[in-house]
N, C-alpha and C positions, 0 to 999 in steps of 0.2 A: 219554240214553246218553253221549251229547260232555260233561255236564257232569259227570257220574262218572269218566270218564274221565278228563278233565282232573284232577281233587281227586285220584285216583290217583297222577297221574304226578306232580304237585305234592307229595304226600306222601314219593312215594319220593325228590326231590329234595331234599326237606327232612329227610329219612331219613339223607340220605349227608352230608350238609350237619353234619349232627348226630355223627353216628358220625365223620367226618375230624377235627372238632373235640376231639370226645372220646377219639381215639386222640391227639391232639396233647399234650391237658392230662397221658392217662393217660403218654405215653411223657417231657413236661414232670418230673410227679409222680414217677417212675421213676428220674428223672437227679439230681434232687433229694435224693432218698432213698439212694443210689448216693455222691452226693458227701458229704451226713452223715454215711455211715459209714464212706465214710476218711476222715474230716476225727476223726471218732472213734476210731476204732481206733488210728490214725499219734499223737490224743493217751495212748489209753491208754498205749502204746510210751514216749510219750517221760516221762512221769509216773512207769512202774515201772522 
């Protein structure tokens, strides 16, 4: 039982470990995406 236990709580740790990360890259990827499109639009502007 201790050793299930243990792979448990190891897993959920590794869980969050995962997900903080993956919220970092998704809110990374977001800002990226975000700054492309005014960096696009502000040239559409200056073009037309």
């Amino acid at each position: 039982m201790k050793v299930v236990n243990q792979g448990e709580y190891s897993l959920k740790m590794y869980k969050k470990k995962v997900l903080k990360k993956s919220l970092i890259v998704l809110q990374l990827g977001f800002f990226i995406c975000c700054f492309c499109y005014i960096l696009y639009s502000t040239e559409k502007k200056v073009l037309t």
